[in-house]
N, C-alpha and C positions, 0 to 999 in steps of 0.2 A: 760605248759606241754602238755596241750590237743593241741595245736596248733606244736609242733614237732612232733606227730603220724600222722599228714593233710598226709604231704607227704608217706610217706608208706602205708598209710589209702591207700590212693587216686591209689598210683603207684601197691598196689594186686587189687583193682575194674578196671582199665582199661586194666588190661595184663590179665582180667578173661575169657575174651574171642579173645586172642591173639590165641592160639592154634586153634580154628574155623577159625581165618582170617586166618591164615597161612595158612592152609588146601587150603582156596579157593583161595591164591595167589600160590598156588603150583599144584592147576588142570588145572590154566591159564585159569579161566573163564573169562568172560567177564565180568569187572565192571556194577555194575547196577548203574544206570544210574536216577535218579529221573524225573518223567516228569515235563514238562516248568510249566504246570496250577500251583505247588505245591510250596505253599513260605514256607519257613521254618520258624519253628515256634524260637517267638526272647523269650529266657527266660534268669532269673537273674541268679547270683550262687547259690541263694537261692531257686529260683524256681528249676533249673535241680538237686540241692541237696538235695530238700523234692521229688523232683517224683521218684528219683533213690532210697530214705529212705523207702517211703511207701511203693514199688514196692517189693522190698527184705524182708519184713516184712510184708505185705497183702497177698500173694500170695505161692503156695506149689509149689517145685522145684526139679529138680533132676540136678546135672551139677556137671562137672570137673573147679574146680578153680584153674587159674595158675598162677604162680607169679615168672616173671624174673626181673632181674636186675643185672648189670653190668657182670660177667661169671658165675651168677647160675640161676638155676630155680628148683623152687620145686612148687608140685600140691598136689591137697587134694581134694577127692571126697566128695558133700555136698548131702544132703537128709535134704529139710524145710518144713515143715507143718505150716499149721497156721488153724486152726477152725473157728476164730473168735474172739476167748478169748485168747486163747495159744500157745505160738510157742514151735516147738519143730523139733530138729536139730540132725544129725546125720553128723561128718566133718571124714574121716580115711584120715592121712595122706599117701601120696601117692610117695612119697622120703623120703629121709632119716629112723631114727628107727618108726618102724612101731609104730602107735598109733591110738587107737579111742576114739572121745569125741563127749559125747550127750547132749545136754539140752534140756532143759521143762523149759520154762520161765528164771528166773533166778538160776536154780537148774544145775548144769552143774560136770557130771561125766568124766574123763581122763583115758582111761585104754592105759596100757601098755604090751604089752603082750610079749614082751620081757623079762622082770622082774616081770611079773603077777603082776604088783601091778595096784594099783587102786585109782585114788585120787578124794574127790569127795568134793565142795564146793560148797557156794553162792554166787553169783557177781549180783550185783544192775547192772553193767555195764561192759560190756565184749570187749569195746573199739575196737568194731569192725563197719562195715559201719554204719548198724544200727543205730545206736548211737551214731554216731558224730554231728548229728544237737541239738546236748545237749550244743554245744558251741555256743556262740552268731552268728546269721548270721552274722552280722558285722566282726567279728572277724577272719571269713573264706575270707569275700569279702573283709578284709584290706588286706590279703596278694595272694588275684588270682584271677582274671576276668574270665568269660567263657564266649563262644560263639561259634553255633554248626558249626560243620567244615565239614556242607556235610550228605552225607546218604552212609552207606555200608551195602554190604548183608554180616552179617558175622553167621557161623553156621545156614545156614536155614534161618534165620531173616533180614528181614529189619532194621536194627540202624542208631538212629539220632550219629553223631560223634561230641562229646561233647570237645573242645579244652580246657584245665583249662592251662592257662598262668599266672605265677608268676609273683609281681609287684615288685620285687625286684631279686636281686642275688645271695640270700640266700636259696632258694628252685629250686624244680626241676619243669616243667611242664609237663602235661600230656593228653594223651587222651582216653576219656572215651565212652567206644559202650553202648548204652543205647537203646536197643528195644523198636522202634516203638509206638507200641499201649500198650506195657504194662510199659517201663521205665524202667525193669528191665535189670541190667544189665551183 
């Protein structure tokens, strides 16, 4: 089961900063360009999938995340904190019926403000990026290789461009903007 969320997982992290690249493929800048000295760095699916886990989960964040596929796209504004000890999240969706949901760790509230209602629960696991290296490496690297596909400026950022190619016919593949110096994506 945790291996049919890969794909979806995978396809809202690499369309999260699709709206930035757009942007800089619609001012007609100039590709940035990596200079010759700079080899790119060779990492496993395992490697680029812990530095992308810890990056989103170590670090406090402000960003529009956006997620298209096939004729839709919907986005959701995120606000992440992290102290040290605790993370804590604020996502409003940003299409469809309006909603805000917060968590503190594994404490996670849903309000509705449509219906004013309010739903508030505990999840161990909220089966989002975070928290897909809870399946075995193995078990990601049986069904998709990765290898970086380059460097783009995308939103301000220099990103390594992370290629995840499916070994079979059965999934999709994808590309993943992963920042530079921090991995976040």
């Amino acid at each position: 089961m945790r291996l049919v969320l890969l794909p979806g997982v995978l396809l809202a992290i690499s369309l999260g900063l699709l709206a930035g690249s757009a942007d800089a493929q619609n001012n007609a800048l100039t590709p940035h360009v990596a200079s010759a000295d700079v080899v790119p760095v060779e990492r496993s699916i395992s490697d680029w999938l812990l530095r992308m886990h810890e990056a989103s989960r170590r670090r406090a964040y402000i960003g529009t995340f956006v997620v298209s596929s096939a004729n839709t796209m919907s986005s959701a504004r995120i606000w992440h904190v992290w102290d040290g000890e605790q993370q804590m999240e604020r996502v409003e969706s940003l299409t469809g019926a309006p909603r805000s949901t917060f968590r503190r760790n594994d404490q996670v509230i849903t309000f509705h403000p449509d219906s004013k209602i309010a739903m508030t629960e505990k999840r161990e696991s909220l089966g989002l990026f975070p928290d897909l290296l809870k399946a075995s490496d193995s078990a990601i690297a049986q069904f998709y290789s990765a290898k970086q596909g380059g460097t783009e400026r995308v939103a301000g950022f220099d990103a390594d461009v992370v290629q995840l190619t499916p070994k079979d016919n059965l999934r999709f593949g994808y590309r993943v903007w992963s920042e530079k110096k921090t991995g976040l994506v």
